[in-house]
C-alpha positions as protocol buffer text, in pm:
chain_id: "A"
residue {
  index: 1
  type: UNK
  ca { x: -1749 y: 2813 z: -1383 }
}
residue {
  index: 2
  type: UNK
  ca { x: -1968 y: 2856 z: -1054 }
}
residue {
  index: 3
  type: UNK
  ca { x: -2253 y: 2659 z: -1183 }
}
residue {
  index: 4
  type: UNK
  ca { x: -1995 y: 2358 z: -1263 }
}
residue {
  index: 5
  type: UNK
  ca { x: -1874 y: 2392 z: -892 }
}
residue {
  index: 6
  type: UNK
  ca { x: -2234 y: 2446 z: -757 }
}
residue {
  index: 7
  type: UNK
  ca { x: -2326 y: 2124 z: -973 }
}
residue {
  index: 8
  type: UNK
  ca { x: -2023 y: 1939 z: -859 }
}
residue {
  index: 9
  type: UNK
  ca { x: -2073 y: 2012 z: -501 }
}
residue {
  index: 10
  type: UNK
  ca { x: -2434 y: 1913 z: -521 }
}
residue {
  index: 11
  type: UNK
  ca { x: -2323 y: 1577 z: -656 }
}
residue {
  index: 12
  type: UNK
  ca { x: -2107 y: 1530 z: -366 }
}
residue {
  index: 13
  type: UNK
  ca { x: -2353 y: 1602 z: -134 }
}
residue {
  index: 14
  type: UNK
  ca { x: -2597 y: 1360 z: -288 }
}
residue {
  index: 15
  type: UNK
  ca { x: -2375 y: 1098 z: -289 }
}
residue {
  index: 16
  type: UNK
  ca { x: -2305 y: 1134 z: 80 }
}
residue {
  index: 17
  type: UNK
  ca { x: -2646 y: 1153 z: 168 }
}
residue {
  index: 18
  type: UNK
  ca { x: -2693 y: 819 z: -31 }
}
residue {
  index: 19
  type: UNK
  ca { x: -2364 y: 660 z: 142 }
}
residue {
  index: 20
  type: UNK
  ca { x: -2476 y: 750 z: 462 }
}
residue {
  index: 21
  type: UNK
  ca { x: -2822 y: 629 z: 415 }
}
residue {
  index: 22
  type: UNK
  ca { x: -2729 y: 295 z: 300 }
}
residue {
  index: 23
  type: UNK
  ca { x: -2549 y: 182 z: 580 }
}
residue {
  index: 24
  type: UNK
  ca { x: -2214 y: -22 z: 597 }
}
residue {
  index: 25
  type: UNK
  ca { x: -2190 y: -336 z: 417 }
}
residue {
  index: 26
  type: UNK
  ca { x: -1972 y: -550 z: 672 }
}
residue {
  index: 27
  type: UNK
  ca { x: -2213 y: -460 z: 987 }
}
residue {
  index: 28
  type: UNK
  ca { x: -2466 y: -710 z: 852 }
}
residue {
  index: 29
  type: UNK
  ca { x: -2217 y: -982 z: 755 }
}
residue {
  index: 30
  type: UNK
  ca { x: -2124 y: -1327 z: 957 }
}
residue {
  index: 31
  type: UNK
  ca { x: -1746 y: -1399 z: 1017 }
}
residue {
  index: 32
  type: UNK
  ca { x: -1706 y: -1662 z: 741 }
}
residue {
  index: 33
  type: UNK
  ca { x: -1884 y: -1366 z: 442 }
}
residue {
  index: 34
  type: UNK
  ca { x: -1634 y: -1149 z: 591 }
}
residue {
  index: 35
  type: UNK
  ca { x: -1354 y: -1372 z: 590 }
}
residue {
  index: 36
  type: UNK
  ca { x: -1445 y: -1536 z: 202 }
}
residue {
  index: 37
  type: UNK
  ca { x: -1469 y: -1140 z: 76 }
}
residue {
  index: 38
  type: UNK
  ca { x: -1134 y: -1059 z: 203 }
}
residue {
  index: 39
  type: UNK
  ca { x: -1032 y: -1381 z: 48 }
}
residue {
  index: 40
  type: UNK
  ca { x: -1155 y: -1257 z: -288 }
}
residue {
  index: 41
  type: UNK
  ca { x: -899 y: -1075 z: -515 }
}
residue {
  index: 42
  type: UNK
  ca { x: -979 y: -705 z: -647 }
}
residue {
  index: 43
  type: UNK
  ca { x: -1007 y: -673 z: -1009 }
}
residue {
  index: 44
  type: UNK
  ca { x: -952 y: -310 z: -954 }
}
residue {
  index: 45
  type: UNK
  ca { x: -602 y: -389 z: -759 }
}
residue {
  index: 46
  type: UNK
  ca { x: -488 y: -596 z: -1079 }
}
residue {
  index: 47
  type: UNK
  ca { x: -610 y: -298 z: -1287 }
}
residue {
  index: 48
  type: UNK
  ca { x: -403 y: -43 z: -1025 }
}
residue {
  index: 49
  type: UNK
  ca { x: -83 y: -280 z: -1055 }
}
residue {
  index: 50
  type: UNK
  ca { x: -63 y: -284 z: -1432 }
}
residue {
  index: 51
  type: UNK
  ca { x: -130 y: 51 z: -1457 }
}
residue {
  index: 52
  type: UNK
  ca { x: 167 y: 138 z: -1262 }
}
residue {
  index: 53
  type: UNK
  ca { x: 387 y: -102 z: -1457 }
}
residue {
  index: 54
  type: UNK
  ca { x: 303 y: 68 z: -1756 }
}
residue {
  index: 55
  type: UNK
  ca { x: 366 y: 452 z: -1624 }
}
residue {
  index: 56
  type: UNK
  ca { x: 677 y: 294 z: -1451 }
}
residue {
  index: 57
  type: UNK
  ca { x: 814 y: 5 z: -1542 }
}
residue {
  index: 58
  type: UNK
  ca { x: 1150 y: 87 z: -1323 }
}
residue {
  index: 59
  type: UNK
  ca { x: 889 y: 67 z: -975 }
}
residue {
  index: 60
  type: UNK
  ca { x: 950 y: -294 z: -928 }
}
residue {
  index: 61
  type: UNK
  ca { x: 1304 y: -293 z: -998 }
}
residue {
  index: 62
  type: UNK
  ca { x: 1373 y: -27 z: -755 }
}
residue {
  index: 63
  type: UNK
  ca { x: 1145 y: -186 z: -496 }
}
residue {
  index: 64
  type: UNK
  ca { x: 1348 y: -505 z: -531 }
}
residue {
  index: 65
  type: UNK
  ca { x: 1688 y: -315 z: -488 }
}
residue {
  index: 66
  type: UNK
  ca { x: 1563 y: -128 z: -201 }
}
residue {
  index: 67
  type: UNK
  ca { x: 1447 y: -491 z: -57 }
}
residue {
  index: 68
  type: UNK
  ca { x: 1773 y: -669 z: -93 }
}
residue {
  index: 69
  type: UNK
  ca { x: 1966 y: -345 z: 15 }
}
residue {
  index: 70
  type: UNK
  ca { x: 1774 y: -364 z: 365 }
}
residue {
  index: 71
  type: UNK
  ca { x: 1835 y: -733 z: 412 }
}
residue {
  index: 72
  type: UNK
  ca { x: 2192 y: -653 z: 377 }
}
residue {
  index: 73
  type: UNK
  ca { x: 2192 y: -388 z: 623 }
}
residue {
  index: 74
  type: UNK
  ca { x: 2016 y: -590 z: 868 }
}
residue {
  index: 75
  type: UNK
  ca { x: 2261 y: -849 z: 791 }
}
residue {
  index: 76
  type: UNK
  ca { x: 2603 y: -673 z: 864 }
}
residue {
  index: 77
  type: UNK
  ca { x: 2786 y: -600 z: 1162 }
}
residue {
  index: 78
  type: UNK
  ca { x: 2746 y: -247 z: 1310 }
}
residue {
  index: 79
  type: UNK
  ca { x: 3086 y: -151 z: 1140 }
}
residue {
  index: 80
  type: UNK
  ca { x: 3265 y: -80 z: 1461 }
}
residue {
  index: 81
  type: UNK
  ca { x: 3657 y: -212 z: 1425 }
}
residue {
  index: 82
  type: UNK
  ca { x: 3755 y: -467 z: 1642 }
}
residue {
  index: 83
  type: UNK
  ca { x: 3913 y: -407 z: 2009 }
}
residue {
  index: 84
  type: UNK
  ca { x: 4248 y: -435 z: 1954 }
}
residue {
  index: 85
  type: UNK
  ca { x: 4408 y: -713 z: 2176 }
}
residue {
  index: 86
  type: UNK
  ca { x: 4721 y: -922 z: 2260 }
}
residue {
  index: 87
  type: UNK
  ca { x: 4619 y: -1163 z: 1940 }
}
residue {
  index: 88
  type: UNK
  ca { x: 4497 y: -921 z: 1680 }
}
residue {
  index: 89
  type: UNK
  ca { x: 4756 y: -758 z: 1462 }
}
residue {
  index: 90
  type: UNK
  ca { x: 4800 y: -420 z: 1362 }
}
């Protein structure tokens, strides 16, 4: 068990000093690269999405409810009753 987490910490450590050393990407880049590779759709997102429809199919329908449930908050009156005055009637 210690060699796995000596191993596994060595990995980690190997990748950072490999991350590190490589630099960032986007420093290099021109606006318009920039701009046409956030632009581009993730395969991995897609993957992410239909993995969560499959573990819970209900997500979307509860996101949906929750949506229309805040739009018809935002859309009612604050609930307080009405001053009562010489033309209401009570």
């Amino acid at each position: 068990m210690a060699y796995a987490l000596g191993a596994l910490i060595l990995i980690a450590l190997v990748y950072a000093i490999a991350k590190a050393a490589s630099g960032n990407r986007y420093s290099e880049m021109t606006e318009e690269e920039f701009e046409a590779e956030a632009q581009r759709s993730s395969r991995l997102g897609g993957a992410v999405a239909g993995l969560q429809k499959i573990f819970d199919p209900s997500h979307h329908v509860e996101y949906v409810q929750e949506q229309q449930e805040r739009v018809e908050a935002d859309g009612s009156e604050s609930g307080d009753r009405p001053k009562a005055g010489p033309d209401s009637k009570t």
